[in-house]
N, C-alpha and C positions, 0 to 999 in steps of 0.2 A: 653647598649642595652635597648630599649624600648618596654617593652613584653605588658604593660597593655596600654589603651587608656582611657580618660577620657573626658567629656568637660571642663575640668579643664586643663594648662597646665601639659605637662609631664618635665618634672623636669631631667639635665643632670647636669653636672659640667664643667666648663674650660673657655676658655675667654668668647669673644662674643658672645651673642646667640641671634637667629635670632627665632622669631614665625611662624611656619605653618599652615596653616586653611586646614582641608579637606573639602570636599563638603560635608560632613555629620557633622562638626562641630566641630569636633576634633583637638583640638591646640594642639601642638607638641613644645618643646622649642628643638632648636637645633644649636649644635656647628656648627660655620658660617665655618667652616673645611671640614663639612659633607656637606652644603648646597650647597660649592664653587663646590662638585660633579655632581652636578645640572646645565647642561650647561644653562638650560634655566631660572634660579633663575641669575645667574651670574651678568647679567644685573640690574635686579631689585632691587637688595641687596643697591647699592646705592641709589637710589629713595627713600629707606625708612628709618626710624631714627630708634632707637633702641626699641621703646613703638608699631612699628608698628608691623600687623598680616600680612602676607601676602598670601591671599585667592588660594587655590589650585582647581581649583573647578572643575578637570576631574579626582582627585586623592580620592578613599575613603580614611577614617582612617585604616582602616584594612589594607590596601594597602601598604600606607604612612610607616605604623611603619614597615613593611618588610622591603618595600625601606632603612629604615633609620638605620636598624639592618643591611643590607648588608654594607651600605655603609659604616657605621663603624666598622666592620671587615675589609672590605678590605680597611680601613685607618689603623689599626692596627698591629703592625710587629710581623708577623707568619711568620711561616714554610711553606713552600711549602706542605708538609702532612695534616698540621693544615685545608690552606684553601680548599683545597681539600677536607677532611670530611667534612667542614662548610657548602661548596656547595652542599655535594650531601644529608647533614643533613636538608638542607633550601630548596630544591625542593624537597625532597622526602615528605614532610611533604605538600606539595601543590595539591589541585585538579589541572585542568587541567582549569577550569575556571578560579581558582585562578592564574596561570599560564597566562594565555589570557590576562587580569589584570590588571598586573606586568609588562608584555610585552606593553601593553596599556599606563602604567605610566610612564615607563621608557622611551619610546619614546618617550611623554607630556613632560615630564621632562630631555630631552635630555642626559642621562645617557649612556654613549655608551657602559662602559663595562657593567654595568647589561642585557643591551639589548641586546648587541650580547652574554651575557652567556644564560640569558631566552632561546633567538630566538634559541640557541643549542639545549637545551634541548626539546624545543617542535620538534625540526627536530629528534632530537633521537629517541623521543615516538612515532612519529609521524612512523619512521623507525621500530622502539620495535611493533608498532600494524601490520604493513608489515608482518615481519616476523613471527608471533603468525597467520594472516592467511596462510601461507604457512604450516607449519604444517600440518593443517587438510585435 
């Protein structure tokens, strides 16, 4: 998992690894595994040799290493518990901006299960603010 960002590459292990530019500058080295999650990389991965960067430029770095931290959990074999905590440990820790975002990126980046997990959870909160005015 990739917690820190840098303009240095971020540093993984395992075969091929494919470069990610954010639009703030932030290269990411990343297992072409995680990448292949990326409906909309899919295409391009070919086009490019292995020296190449390939510019994300609707995605920040902040963003990106979220994106990149889910997507290698849910490449990872857990328990159905496991990812359950994972999710509710990885949105609870998100403003709602940040949340917006994410949602943003992952539709850029054609990611469908992220996107329709996001797009849940903002229908929840979205539900959870309903109900908090009903109360009063």
């Amino acid at each position: 998992m990739i917690t820190t960002m840098s303009k240095e590459k971020a540093s993984s292990s395992s075969s091929k690894m494919i470069s990610l530019k954010s639009c703030d500058g932030f290269i990411f080295e990343v297992e072409a595994s995680i990448v292949m999650k990326m409906q909309m990389l899919m295409n391009l991965i070919d086009g490019f040799d292995d020296t190449s960067i390939i510019p994300l430029p609707n995605v920040l770095g902040e963003h990106l290493a979220m994106i990149i931290e889910y997507c290698k959990y849910q490449e990872a074999t857990v328990t159905k518990e496991a990812k359950e905590k994972f999710e509710v440990d990885f949105v609870n820790r998100m403003s709602n901006v940040t949340l917006k975002h994410l949602i943003r990126a992952a539709d850029y980046l054609d990611i469908n299960s992220l996107f329709n997990f996001l797009t849940q959870v903002l229908a929840d909160r979205i539900q959870d603010m309903g109900d908090d005015d009903d109360e009063d």
